[in-house]
C-alpha positions, 0 to 999 in steps of 0.5 A: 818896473813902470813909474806914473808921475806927471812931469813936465813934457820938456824933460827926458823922465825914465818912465819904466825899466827892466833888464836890457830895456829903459822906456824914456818919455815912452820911448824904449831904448834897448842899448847904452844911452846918456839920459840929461832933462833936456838930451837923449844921446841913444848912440853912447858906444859902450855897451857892457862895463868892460867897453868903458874908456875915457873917451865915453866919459869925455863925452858926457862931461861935454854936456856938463852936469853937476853930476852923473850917475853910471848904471852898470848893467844888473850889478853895481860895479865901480870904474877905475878913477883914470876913466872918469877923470875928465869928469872929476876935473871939472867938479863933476860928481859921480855915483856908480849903481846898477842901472835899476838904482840908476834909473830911480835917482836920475828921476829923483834928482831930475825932478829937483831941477838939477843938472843930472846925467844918467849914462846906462849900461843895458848889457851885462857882461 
């Protein structure tokens, strides 16, 4: 699915996705990324939902959002509460969805001026 919206340039806006694939200000990326307005982190190691760890969640809640939406792959999936700990400490919020429904909400709530991150899965496993 594409998106047409004018936004401002400055932020990182997912303009089109689909299975395997996101495109990000036109740029297509075809493996797992960390997606926040102002970074684009293209080397987040998990690739499907299995390779999860806590270190994976560590490093987003080092870019401190007030809140993270996990794309897990073609189907939504819930990781267990030990792995997102490092966020929940921090107050940070978390909403698991398939990465389709992820990529829509981070746009939606980027264009509110909120301190959102997208952490998408593009694998299945």
């Amino acid at each position: 699915m594409r998106f047409s919206l004018d936004i401002d340039a400055n932020h990182h806006f997912i303009k089109g996705y689909g299975p395997g694939w996101i495109n990000v200000n036109e740029r297509d990326i075809r493996r797992s990324v960390i997606v926040t307005p102002e970074r684009l982190v293209t080397d987040w190691p998990p690739q499907t939902f299995a390779d999860l760890e806590e270190t994976h969640f560590a490093l987003i809640a080092q870019l401190e959002p007030e809140m993270v939406l996990l794309g897990t792959g073609d189907r939504q999936r819930f990781p267990r509460p030990h792995l997102i700990q490092a966020l929940l400490a921090r107050g940070v919020g978390v909403e698991a969805m398939d990465t389709a429904a992820a990529c829509r909400t981070y746009n939606i709530i980027m264009m509110e001026g909120r301190r959102v991150a997208a952490a998408l899965l593009m694998m299945a496993d």
